[in-house]
C-alpha positions as a Markdown table, in Angstrom:
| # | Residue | x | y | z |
|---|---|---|---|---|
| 1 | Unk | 15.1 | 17.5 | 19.5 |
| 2 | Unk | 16.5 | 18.8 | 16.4 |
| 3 | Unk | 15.2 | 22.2 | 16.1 |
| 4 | Unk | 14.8 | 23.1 | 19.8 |
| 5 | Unk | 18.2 | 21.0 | 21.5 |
| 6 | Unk | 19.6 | 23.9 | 22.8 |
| 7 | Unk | 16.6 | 24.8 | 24.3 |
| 8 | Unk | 15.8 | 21.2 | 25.7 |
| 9 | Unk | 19.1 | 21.4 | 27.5 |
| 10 | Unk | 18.9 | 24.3 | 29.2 |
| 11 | Unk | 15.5 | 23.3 | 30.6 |
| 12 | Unk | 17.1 | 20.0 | 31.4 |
| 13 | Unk | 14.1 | 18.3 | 29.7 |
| 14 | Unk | 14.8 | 14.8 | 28.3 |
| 15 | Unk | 13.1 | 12.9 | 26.0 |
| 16 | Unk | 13.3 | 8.9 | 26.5 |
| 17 | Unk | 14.9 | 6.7 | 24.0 |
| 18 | Unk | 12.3 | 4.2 | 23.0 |
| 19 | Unk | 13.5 | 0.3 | 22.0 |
| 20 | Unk | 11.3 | -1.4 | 19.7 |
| 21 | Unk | 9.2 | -3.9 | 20.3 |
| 22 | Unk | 11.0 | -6.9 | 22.0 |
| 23 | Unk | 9.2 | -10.5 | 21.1 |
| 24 | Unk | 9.5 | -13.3 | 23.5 |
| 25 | Unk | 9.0 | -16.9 | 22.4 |
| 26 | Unk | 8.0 | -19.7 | 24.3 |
| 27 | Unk | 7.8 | -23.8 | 23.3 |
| 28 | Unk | 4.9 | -25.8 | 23.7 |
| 29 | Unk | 6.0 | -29.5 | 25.3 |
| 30 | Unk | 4.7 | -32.2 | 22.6 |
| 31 | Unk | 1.0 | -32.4 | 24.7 |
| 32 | Unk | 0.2 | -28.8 | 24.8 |
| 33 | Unk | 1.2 | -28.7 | 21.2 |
| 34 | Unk | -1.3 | -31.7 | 20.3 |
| 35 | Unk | -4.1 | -30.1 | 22.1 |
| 36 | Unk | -3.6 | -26.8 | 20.9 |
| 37 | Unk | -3.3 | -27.8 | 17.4 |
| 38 | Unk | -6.6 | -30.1 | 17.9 |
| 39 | Unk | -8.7 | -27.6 | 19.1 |
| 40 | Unk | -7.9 | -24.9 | 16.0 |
| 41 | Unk | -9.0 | -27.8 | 13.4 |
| 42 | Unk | -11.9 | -28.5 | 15.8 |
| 43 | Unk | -12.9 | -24.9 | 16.0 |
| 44 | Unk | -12.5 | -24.9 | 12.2 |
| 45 | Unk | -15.8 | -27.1 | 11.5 |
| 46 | Unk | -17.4 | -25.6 | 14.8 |
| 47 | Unk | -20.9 | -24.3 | 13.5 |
| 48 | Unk | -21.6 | -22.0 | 15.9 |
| 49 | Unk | -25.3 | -23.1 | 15.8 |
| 50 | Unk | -26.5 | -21.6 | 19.3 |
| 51 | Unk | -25.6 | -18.1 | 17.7 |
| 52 | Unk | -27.1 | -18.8 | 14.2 |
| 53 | Unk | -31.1 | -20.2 | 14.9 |
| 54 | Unk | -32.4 | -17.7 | 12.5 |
| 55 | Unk | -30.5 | -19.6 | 9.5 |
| 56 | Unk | -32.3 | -22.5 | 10.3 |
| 57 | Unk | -36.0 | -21.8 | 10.3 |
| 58 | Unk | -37.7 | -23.3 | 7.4 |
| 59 | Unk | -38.8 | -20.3 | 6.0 |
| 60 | Unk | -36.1 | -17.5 | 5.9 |
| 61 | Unk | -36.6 | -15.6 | 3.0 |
| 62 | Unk | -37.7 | -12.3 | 4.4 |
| 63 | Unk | -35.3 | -12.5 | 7.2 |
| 64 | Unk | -32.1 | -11.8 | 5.4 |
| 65 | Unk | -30.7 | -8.8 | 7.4 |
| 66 | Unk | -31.3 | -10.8 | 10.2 |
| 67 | Unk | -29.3 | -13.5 | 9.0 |
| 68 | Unk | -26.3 | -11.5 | 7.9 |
| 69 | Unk | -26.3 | -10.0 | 11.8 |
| 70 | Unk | -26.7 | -13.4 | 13.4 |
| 71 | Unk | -23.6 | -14.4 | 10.9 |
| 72 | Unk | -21.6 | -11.5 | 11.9 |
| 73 | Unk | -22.1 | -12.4 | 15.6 |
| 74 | Unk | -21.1 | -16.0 | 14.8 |
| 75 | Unk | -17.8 | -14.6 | 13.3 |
| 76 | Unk | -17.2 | -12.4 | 16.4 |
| 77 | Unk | -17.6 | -15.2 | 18.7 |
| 78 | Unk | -15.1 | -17.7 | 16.6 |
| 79 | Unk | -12.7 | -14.4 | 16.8 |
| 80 | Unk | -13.6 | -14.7 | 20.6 |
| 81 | Unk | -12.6 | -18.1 | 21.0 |
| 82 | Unk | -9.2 | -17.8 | 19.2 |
| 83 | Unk | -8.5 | -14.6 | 21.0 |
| 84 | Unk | -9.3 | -16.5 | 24.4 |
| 85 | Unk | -6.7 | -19.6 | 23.2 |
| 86 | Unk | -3.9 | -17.1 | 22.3 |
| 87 | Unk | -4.5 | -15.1 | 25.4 |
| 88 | Unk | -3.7 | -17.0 | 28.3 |
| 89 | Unk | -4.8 | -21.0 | 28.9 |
| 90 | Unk | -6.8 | -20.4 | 31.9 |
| 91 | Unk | -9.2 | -18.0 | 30.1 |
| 92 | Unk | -9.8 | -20.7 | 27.0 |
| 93 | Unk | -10.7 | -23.2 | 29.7 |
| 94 | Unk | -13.0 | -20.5 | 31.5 |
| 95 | Unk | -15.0 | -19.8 | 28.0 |
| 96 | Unk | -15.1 | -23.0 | 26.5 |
| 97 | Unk | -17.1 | -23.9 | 30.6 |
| 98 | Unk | -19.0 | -21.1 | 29.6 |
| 99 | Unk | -19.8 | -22.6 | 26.2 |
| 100 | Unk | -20.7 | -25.4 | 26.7 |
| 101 | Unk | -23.1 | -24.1 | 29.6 |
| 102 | Unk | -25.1 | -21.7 | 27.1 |
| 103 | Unk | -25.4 | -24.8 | 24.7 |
| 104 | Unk | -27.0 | -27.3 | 27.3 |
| 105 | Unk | -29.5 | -24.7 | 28.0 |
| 106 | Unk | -30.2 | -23.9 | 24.4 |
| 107 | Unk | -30.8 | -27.6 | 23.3 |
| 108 | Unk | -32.9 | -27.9 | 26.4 |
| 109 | Unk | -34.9 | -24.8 | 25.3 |
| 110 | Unk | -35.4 | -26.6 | 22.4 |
| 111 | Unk | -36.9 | -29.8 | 23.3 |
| 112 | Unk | -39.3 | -27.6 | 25.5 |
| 113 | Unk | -41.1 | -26.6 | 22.1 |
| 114 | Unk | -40.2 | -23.0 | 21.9 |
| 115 | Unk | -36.8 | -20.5 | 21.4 |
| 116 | Unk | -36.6 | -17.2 | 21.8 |
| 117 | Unk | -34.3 | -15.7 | 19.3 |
| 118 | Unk | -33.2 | -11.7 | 19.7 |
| 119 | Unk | -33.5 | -10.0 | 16.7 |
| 120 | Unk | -33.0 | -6.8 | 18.3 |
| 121 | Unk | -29.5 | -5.3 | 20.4 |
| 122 | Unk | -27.6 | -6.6 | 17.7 |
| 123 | Unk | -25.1 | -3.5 | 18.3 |
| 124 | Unk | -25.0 | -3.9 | 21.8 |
| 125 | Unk | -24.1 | -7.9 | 22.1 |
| 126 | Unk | -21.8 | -6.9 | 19.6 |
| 127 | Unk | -20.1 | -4.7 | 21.9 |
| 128 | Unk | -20.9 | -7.6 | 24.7 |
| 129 | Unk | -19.1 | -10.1 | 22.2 |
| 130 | Unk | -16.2 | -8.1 | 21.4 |
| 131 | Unk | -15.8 | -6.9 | 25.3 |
| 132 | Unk | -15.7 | -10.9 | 26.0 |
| 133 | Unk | -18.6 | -10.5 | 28.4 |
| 134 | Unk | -20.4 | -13.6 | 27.2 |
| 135 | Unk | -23.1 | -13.2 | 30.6 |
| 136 | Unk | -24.9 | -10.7 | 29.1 |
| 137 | Unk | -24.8 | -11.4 | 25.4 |
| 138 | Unk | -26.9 | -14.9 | 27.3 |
| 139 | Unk | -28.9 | -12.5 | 29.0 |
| 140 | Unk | -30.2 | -10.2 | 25.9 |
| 141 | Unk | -30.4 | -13.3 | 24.0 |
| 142 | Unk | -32.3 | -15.3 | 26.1 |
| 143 | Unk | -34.1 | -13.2 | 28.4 |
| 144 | Unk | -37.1 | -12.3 | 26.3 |
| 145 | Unk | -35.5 | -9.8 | 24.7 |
| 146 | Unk | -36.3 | -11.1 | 21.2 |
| 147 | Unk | -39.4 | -13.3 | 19.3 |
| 148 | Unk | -40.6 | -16.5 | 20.3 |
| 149 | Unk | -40.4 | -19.4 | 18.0 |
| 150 | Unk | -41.7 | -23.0 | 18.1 |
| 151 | Unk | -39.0 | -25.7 | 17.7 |
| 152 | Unk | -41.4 | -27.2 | 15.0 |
| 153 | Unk | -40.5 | -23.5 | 13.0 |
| 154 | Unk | -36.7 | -25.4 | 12.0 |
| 155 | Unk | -35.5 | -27.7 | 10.2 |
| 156 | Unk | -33.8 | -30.7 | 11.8 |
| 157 | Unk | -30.3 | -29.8 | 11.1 |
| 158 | Unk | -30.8 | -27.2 | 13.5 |
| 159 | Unk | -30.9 | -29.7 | 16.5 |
| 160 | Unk | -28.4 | -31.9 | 14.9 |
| 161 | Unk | -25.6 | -29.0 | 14.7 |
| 162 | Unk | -26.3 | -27.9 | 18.0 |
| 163 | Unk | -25.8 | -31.5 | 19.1 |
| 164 | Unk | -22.8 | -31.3 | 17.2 |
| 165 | Unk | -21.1 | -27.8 | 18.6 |
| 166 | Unk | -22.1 | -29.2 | 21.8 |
| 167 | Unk | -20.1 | -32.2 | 21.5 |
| 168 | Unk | -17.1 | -30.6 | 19.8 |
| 169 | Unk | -17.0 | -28.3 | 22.8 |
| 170 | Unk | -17.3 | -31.4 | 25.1 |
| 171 | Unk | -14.4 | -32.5 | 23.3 |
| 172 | Unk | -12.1 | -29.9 | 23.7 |
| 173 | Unk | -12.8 | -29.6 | 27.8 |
| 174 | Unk | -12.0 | -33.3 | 27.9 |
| 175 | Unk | -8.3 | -32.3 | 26.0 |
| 176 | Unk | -7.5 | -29.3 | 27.8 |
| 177 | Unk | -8.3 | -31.2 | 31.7 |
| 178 | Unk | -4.9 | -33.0 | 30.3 |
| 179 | Unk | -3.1 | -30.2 | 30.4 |
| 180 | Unk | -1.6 | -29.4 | 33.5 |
| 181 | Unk | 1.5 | -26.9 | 32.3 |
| 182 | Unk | 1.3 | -23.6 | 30.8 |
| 183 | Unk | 4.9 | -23.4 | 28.7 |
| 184 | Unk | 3.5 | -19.2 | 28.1 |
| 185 | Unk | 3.5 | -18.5 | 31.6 |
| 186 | Unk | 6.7 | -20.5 | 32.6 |
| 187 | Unk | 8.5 | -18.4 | 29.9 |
| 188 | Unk | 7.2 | -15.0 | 31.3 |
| 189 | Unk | 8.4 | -16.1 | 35.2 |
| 190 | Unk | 11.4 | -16.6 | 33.6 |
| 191 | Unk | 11.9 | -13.4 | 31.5 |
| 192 | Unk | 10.7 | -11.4 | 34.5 |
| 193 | Unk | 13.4 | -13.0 | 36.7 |
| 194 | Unk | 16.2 | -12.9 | 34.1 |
| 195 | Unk | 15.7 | -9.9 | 31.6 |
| 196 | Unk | 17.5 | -6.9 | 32.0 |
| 197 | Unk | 14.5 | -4.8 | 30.8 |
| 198 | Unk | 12.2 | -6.2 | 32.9 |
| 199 | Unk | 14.5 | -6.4 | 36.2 |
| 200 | Unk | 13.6 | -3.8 | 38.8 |
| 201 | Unk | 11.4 | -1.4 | 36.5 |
| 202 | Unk | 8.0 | -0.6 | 37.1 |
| 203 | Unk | 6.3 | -2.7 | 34.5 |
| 204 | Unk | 2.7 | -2.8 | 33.3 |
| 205 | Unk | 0.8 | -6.0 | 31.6 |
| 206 | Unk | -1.5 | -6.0 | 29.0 |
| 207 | Unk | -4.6 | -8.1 | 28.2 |
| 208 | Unk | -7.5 | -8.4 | 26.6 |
| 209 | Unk | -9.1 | -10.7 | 29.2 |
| 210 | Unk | -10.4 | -10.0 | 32.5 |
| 211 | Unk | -9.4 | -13.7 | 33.6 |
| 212 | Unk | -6.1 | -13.7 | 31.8 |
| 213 | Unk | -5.9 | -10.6 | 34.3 |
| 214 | Unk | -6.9 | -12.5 | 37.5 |
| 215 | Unk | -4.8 | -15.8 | 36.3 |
| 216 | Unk | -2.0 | -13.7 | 36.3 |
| 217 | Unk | -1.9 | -12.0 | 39.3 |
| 218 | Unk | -2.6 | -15.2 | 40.9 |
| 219 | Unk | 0.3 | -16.5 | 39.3 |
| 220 | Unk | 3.0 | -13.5 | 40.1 |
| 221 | Unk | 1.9 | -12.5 | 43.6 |
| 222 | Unk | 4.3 | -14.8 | 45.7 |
| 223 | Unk | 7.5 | -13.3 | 43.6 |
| 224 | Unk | 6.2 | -9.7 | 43.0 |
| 225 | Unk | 4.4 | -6.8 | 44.6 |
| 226 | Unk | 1.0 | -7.0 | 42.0 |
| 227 | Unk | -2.2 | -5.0 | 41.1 |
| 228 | Unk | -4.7 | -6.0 | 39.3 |
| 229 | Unk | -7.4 | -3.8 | 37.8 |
| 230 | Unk | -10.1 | -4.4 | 35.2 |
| 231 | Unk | -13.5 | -3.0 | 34.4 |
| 232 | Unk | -15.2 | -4.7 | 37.6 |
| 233 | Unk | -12.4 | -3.0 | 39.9 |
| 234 | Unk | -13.4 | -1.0 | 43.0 |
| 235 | Unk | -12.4 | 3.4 | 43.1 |
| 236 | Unk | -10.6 | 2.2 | 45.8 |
| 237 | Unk | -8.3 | -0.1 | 43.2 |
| 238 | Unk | -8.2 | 2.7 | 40.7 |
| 239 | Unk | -7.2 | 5.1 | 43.4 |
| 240 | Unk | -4.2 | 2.3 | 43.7 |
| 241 | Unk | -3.1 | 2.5 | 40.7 |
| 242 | Unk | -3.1 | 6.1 | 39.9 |
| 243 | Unk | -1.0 | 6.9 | 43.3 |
| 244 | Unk | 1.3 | 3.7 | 42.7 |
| 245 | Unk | 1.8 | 4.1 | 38.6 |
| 246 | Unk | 0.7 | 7.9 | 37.4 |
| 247 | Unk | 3.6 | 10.6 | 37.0 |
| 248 | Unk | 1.5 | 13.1 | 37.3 |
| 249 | Unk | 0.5 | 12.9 | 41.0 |
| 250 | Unk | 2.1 | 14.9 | 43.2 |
| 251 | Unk | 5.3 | 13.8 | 43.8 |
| 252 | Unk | 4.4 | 13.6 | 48.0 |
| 253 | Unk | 1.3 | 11.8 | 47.4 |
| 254 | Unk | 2.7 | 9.2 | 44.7 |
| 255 | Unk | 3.1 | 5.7 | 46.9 |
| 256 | Unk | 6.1 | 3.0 | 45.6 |
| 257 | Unk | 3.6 | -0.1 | 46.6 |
| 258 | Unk | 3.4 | -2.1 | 43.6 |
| 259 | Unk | 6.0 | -2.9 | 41.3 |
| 260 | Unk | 3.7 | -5.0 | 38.4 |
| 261 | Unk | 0.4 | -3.5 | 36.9 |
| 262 | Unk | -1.9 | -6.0 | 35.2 |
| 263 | Unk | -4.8 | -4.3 | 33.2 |
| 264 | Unk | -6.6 | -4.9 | 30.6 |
| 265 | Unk | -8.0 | -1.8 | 27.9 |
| 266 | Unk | -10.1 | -0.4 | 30.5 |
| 267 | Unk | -6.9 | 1.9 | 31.9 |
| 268 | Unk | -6.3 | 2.9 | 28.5 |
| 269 | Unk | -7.8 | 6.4 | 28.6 |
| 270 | Unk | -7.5 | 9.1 | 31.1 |
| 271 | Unk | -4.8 | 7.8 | 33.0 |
| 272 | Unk | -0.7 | 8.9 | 32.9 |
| 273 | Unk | 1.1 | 5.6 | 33.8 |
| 274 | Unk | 4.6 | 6.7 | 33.1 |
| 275 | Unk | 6.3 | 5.6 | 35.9 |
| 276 | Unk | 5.6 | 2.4 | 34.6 |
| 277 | Unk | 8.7 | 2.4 | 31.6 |
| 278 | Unk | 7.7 | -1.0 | 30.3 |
| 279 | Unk | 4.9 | -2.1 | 28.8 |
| 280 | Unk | 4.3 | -6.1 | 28.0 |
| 281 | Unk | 1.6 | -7.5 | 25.5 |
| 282 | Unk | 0.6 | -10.7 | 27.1 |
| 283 | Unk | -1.8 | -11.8 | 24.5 |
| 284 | Unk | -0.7 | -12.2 | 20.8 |
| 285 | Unk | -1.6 | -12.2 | 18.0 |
| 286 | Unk | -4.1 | -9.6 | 18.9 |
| 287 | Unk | -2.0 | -6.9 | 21.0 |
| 288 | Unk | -1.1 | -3.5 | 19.8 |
């Protein structure tokens, strides 16, 4: 703009003025607070046990690699959890079921007198981990994709910590079933209603998770024309999007549909959504 303005304005071409990033706060009611604050000390002392069998075989000593990946995978899925709890209520709830699934069946693959413990695909249920996609990382794990072990190969703190996890998980289910408000989303309604920025502009919403995603458009679909799209979307959805959101379709076939696009990363490459001309981190702390 400084070196070619004279230029710009014969062409008519205009650059956008763009604000910075505008935070919105929202207040936990005294329960939601309790819970919440609960849950972080809980998952402070969680062991992550069900991720970590290697540490606990009696002998270890030539198996240090594999105990530095099956620590790096526990740290992913504590990062997990957290990133769940700051995304969206609904998605916590969802993952700490899911939990607490992969734990009963671990413990009961225990008492059976054998565990099967992947020491291979560490890269790819990293990639599981950190795409939230808990399923498969069960799957690799546990579906022979790894070496057999006797239970008899641990020591007994192994059973007792997975008893433990399993019970802390328990524990914060029990909490969250109390909670029956979600102050984040009531706050959002109410910025989408009363904001200026957000009134009448084609807006697009950011998450990390694909249930976050589906929470929300459950959520905004009475009040507002919404998409939804995420990596298990239909061509026909994408097709959607890009006719409804991209500037550069042609301008006869570009369709005024939706008004609200809820994604997660998986639209992040590939795709012009500039008619879209706000864009709203949902999660935090974790957004861009």
């Amino acid at each position: 703009q400084d070196s070619y303005s004279d230029d710009l304005i014969k062409q008519n071409i205009i650059f956008p003025d763009v604000l910075a990033p505008i935070p919105i706060y929202c207040e936990f009611d005294s329960n939601e607070n309790k819970v919440f604050v609960n849950t972080i000390e809980l998952l402070k002392s969680f062991k992550y046990a069900r991720y970590r069998p290697i540490n606990y075989l009696k002998k270890v000593n030539h198996l240090k690699a594999e105990k530095n990946r099956e620590n790096q995978i526990s740290a992913f899925m504590k990062i997990l959890l957290v990133k769940r709890l700051e995304s969206s209520f609904w998605a916590f709830k969802k993952t700490i079921d899911r939990f607490i699934e992969y734990y009963e069946s671990f413990i009961k693959q225990y008492y059976s007198g054998q565990i099967i413990v992947s020491k291979e695909n560490y890269e790819k249920i990293k990639q599981y981990i950190s795409d939230g996609n808990l399923d498969e990382v069960k799957k690799l794990i546990e579906d022979g994709k790894g070496e057999l072990y006797k239970s008899v190969d641990f020591n007994d703190k192994f059973i007792d910590d997975l008893k433990e996890d399993r019970e802390k998980l328990i524990q914060i289910k029990n909490d969250w079933e109390s909670i029956k408000t979600d102050s984040k989303l009531m706050q959002f309604k109410k910025e989408l209603e009363e904001d200026k920025n957000l009134i009448n502009n084609k807006k697009i919403i950011f998450t990390e998770s694909k249930e976050t995603c589906d929470y929300l458009q459950k959520e905004l679909k009475d009040f507002y024309r919404v998409i939804n799209f995420s990596g298990s979307s239909s061509r026909n959805q994408r097709s959607d999007v890009i006719h409804n959101f991209d500037a550069g379709v042609d301008k006869n076939e570009q369709r005024d549909d939706y008004d609200i696009l809820i994604t997660t990363d998986v639209l992040a490459e590939g795709v012009n959504l500039h008619r879209c001309n706000t864009v709203i981190n949902y999660d935090l702390p974790w957004n861009p």
